[in-house]
C-alpha positions in Angstrom: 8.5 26.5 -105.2 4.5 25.3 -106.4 2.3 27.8 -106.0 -1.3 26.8 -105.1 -3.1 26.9 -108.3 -0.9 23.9 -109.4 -1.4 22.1 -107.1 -2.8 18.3 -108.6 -6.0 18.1 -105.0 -9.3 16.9 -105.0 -12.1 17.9 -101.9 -13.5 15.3 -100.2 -15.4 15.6 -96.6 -14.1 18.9 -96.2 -10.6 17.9 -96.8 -7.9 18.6 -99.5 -6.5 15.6 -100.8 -3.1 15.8 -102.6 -3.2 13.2 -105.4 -0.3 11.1 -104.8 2.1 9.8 -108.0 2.4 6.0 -107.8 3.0 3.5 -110.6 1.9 4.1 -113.9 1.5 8.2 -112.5 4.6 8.3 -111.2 6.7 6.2 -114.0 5.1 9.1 -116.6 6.3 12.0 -114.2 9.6 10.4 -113.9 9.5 10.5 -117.7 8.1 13.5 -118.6 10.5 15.5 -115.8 14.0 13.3 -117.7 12.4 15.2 -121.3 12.3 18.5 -120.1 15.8 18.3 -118.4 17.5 17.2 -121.7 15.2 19.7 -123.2 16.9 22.6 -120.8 20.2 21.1 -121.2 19.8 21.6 -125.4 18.7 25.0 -124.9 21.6 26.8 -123.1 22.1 30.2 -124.7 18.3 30.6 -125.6 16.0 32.9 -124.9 13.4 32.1 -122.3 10.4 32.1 -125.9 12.5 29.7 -127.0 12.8 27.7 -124.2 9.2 27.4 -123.2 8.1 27.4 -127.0 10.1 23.9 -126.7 8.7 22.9 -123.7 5.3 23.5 -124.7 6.1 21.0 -127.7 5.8 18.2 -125.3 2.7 16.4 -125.5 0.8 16.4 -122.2 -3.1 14.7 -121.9 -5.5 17.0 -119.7 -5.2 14.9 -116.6 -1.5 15.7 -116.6 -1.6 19.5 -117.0 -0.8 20.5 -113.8 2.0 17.8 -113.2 4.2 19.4 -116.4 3.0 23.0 -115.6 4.4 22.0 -112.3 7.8 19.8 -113.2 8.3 23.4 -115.5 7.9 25.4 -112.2 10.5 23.6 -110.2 13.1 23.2 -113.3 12.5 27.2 -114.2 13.9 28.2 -110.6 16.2 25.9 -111.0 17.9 27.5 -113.7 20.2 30.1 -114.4 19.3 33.2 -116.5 21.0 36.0 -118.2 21.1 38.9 -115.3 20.2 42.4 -115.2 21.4 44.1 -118.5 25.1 46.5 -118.4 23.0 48.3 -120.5 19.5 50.0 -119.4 17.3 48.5 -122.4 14.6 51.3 -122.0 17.4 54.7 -122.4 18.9 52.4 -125.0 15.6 52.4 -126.7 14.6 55.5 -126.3 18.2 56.8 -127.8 17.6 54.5 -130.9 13.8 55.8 -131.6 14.9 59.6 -130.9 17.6 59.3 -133.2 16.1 57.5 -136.1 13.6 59.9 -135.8 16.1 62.7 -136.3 17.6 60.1 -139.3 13.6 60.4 -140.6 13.2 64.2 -139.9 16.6 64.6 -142.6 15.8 62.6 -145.6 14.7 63.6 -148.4 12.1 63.0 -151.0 14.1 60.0 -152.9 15.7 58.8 -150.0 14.9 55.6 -148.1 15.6 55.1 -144.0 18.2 52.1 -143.2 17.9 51.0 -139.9 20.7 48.8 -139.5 22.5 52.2 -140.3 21.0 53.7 -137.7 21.9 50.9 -134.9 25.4 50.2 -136.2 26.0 54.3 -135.6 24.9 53.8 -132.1 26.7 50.5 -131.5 29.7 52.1 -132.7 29.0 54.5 -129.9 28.5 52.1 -127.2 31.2 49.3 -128.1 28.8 47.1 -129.1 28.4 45.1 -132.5 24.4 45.2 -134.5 23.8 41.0 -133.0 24.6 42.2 -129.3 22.7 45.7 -129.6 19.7 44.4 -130.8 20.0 41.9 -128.0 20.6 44.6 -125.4 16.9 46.7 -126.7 14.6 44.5 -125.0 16.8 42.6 -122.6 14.5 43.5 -120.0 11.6 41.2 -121.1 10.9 38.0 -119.5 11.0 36.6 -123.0 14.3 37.7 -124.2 16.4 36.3 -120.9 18.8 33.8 -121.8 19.4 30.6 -120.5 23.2 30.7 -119.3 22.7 26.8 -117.0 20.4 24.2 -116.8 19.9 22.0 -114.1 21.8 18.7 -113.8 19.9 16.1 -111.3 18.3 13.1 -111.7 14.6 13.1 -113.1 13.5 11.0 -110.2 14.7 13.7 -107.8 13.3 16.4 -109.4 9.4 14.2 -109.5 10.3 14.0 -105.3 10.3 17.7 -104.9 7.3 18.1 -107.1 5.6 15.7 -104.1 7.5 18.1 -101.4 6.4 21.1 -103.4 2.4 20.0 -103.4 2.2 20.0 -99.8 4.4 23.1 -99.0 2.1 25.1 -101.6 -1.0 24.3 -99.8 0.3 25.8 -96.3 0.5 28.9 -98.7 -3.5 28.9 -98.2 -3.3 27.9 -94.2 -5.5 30.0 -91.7 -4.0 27.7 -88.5 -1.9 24.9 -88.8 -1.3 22.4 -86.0 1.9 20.3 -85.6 2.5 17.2 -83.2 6.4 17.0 -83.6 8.5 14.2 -81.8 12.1 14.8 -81.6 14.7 12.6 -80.8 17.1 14.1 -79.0 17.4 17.4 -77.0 19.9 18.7 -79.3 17.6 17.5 -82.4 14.5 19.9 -80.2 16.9 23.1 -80.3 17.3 22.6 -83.9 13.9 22.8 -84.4 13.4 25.7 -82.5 16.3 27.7 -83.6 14.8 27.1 -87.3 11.2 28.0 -86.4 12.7 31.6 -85.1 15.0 31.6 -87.9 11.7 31.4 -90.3 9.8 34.2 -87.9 6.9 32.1 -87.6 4.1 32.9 -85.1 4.5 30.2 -82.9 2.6 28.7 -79.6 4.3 25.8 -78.3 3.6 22.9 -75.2 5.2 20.2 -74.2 3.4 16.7 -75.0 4.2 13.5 -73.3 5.4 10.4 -75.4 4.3 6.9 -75.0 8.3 5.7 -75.0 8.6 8.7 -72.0 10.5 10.4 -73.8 10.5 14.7 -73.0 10.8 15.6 -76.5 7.7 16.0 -77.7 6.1 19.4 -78.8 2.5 20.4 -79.6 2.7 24.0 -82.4 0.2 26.1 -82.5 1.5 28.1 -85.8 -0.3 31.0 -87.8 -0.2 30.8 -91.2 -0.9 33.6 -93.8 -5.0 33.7 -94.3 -4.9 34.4 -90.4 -3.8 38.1 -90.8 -5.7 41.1 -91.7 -4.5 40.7 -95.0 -2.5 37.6 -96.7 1.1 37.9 -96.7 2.9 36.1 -99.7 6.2 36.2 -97.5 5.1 34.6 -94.3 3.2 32.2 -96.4 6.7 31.3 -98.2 7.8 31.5 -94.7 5.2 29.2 -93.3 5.8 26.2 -96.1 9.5 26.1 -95.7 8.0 24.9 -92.3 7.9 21.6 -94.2 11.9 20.6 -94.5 12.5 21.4 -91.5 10.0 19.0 -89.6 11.4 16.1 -91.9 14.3 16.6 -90.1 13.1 15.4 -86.8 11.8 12.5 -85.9 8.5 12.0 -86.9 5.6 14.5 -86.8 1.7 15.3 -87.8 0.7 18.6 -89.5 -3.2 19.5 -89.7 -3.7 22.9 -91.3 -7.2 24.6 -91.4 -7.6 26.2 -95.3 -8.9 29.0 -97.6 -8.7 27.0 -100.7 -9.8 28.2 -104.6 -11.3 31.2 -105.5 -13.9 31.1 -103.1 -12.0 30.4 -100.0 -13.4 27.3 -99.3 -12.7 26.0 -95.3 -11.5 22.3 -96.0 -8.6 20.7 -93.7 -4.9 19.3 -95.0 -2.7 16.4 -93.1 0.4 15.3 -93.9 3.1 13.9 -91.4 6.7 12.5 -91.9 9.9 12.3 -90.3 13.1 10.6 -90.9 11.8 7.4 -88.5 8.7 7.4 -90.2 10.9 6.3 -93.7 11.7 3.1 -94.5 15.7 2.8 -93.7 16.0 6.3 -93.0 18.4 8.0 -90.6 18.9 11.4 -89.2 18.8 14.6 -91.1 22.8 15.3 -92.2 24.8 17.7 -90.0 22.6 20.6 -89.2 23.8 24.3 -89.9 25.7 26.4 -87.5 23.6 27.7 -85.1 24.8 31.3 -86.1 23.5 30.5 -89.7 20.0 29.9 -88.2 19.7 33.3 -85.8 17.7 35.8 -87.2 19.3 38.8 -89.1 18.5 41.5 -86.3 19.5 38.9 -83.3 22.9 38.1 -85.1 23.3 41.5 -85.8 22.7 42.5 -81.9 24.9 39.5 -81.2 28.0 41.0 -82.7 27.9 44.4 -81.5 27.5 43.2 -78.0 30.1 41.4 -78.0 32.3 44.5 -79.3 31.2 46.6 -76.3 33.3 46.7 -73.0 31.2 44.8 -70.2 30.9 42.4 -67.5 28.5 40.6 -69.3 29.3 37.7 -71.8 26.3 36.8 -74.5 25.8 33.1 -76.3 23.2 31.7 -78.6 21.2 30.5 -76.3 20.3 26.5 -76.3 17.7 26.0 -73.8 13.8 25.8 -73.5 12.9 27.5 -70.9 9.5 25.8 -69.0 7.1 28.6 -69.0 4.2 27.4 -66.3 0.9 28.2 -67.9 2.6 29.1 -71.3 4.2 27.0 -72.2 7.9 26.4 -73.6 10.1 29.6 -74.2 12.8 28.9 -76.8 15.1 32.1 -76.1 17.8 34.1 -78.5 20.2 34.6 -76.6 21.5 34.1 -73.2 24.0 36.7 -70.9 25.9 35.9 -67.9 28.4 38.1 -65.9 32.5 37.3 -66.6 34.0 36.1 -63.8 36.5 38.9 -62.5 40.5 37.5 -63.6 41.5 38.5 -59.6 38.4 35.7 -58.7 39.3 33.2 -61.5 43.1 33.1 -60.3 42.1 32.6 -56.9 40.1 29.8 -57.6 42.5 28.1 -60.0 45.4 28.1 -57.2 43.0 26.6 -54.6 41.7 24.0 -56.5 44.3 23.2 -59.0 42.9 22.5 -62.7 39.6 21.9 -61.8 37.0 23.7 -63.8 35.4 26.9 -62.2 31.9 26.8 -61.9 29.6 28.1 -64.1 28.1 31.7 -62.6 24.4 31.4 -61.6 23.4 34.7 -62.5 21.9 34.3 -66.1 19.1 36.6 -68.6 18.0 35.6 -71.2 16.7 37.3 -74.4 13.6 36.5 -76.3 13.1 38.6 -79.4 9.6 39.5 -80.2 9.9 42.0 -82.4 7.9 40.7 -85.6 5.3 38.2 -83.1 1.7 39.7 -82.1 0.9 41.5 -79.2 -0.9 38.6 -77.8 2.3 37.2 -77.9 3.8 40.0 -75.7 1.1 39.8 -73.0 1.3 36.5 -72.4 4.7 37.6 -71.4 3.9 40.2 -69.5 1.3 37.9 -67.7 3.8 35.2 -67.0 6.1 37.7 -65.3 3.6 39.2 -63.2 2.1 35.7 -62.3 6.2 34.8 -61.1 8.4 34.0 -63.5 11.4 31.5 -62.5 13.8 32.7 -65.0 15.5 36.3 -65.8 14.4 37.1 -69.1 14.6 40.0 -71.4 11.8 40.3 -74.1 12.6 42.4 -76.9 9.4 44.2 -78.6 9.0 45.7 -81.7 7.3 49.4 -81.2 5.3 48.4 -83.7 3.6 46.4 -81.3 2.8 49.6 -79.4 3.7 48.3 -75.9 5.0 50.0 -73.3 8.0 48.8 -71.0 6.3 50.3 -68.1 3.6 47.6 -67.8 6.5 45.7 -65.9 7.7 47.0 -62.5 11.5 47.4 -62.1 11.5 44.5 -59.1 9.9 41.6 -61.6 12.4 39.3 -62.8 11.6 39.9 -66.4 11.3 43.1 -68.3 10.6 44.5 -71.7 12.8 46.4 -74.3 10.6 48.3 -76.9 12.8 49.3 -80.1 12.4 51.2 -83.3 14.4 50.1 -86.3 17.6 47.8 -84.8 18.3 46.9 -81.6 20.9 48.7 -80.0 23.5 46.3 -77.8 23.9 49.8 -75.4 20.1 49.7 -74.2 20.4 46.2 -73.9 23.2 46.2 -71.3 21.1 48.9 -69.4 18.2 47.1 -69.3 20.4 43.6 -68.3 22.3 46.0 -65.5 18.8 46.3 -64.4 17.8 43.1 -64.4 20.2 41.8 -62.7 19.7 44.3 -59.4 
């Protein structure tokens, strides 16, 4: 991924402008990104010096800096270099200098020190010949990696993510960012929803009305990394895989409120997309199993629930849940009691094959454990104010909120864990709930 600094932006009425490639721009990028893929391909089995020494050969004008610095950037992580060492470089070292300084300490007057007899004595030692022992002493620096697989994709592909990467690389500088997102399809909505959590952004969301009436359309609220006390790189990684994701629906408008340069400069940043917003586009391809897109601590909870003994069954939950004065609530997971096998029977032999109905009694889960506390007490709030749904809100004690601002008879509650969430407590608290 871009970082910021290489990003190709001018400021202009208090906005950042990413300079687009077209024509000429974009034919020399196109160019320029096909030389240092033939480059990398030539290059297999050299050290990362050598590589870049290569790269560096190419001859780019000023204006064009940033673009190969860039194209570099994107082909680099693209790549494949040498792992970690078998052998530690530094106690290899540090055996080769303590014992040609025993070699040194022994000589005498007329003799000379040989230090390829020195290496081939602790080669011999190690199973290793004097070409691949002197490659094993400094195999921890950047330099000396090797280059074991270079990337094989078109040059025009590589110039389209160097456009993707520009934009995601700003939101890496975002204080706010805004997003006016249409999906179209319900099922296309959950997607987006499930990825959001799946990224752990700090989210606000509302539903917005669309002029073809459809009830798919979202207003985000998100938080981006120059909102917290101190700058996360992780969240902001976080925040511009955002990005991808929103190309996958149908169309949508990002405004992000910056802290660009050196001296934090406040400038805005708008971009929107969406596969109807391309020319002959279609949908995004198959989306990822929903499982794939749960959080780790939610899938974790998710299998050892379902290991325990219980009347209560647990599924990824697919709904938005209509929060009055909150908004939309895009839950984990969602519990429902089993239906007893005497009942089921009973029901199948008076009504034949017909389906049973599904049980009414429902919780749901929301996970909050890595949100904010305003987060938490807008929950709290809702609940108290009469909330139409069973849910469950799990809170981080890092948060530091308590589970007793909720009375037992509200029809939501709180669950305030340390570390992992444990699928016992859970149950309690849903056994609760549900009385």
């Amino acid at each position: 991924m871009l970082t910021a600094d290489l990003v190709n932006a001018r400021r202009r009425d208090g906005k950042l402008h990413v300079t687009a490639l077209a024509g000429k721009a974009r034919a020399r990028a196109v160019e320029l990104a096909g030389t240092y893929l033939a480059i990398l391909a030539a290059h297999v089995d050299a050290t990362r010096d050598e590589v870049e020494a290569a790269l560096s050969a190419i001859p780019t004008g000023a204006s064009e800096r940033k673009l190969g610095l860039g194209l570099r950037k994107l082909l680099d992580d693209a790549c494949t270099w040498e792992a970690e060492p078998e052998v530690d470089p530094a106690e290899l070292r540090a055996e080769v200098f303590h014992r040609a300084a025993a070699v040194r300490r022994a000589l005498g007057d007329d003799e000379h020190f040989d230090r390829a007899v020195v290496l081939e004595e602790i080669g011999k030692a190690r199973g290793l010949d004097l070409d691949a022992l002197e490659r094993a002493l400094f195999a921890d620096l950047r330099g000396a990696y090797r280059l074991l697989g270079a990337p094989e994709t078109p040059s025009e592909h590589v110039v389209e993510a160097y456009e993707d990467g520009q934009a995601q690389a700003v939101l890496l500088r975002a204080v706010r960012v805004t997003v006016q997102v249409d999906c179209a399809t319900a099922s296309e909505a959950r997607a987006l929803f499930r990825k959001l959590k799946f990224l752990r952004l700090l989210y606000r969301v509302q539903p917005r009305a669309q002029a073809d009436g459809e009830a798919h359309g979202y207003a985000l609220e998100i938080d981006g990394p120059f909102a917290m006390f101190e700058a996360s790189t992780k969240y902001g990684l976080q925040l511009a895989l955002l990005l991808p994701v929103l190309r996958e629906c149908r169309a949508f408008a990002l405004e992000a409120d910056l802290r660009w340069g050196k001296e934090r400069e406040v400038l805005q940043f708008e971009t929107s997309g969406g596969w109807g917003a391309a020319k002959g586009s279609v949908a995004a391809a198959a989306e990822r199993p929903p499982e794939e897109l749960l959080p780790d601590e939610v899938a974790q909870l998710l299998a050892r629930f379902r290991a325990l003994e219980s009347r209560w069954q647990v599924e990824i939950a697919h709904e938005l849940l209509d929060l009055p004065g909150v908004g939309l609530c895009a839950p984990d997971l969602v519990f429902f009691e089993a239906e007893p096998k005497s009942d089921a029977r009973a029901k199948a032999t008076a009504k034949g094959k017909a389906k049973a109905k599904p049980p009414a009694r429902r919780i749901f889960l929301e996970v909050l454990g890595y949100w904010s506390r305003d987060a938490v007490w807008k929950r709290v709030e809702l609940v108290r104010a009469g909330l139409p749904f069973r849910v469950l809100f799990a809170v981080g004690a890092r948060l530091r909120v308590s589970e007793e601002v909720l009375d037992d008879d509200l029809p939501g509650a709180l669950y305030v864990y340390k570390g992992a969430m444990s699928a016992r407590a859970v149950l309690e608290r849903l056994e609760a709930l549900a009385e």
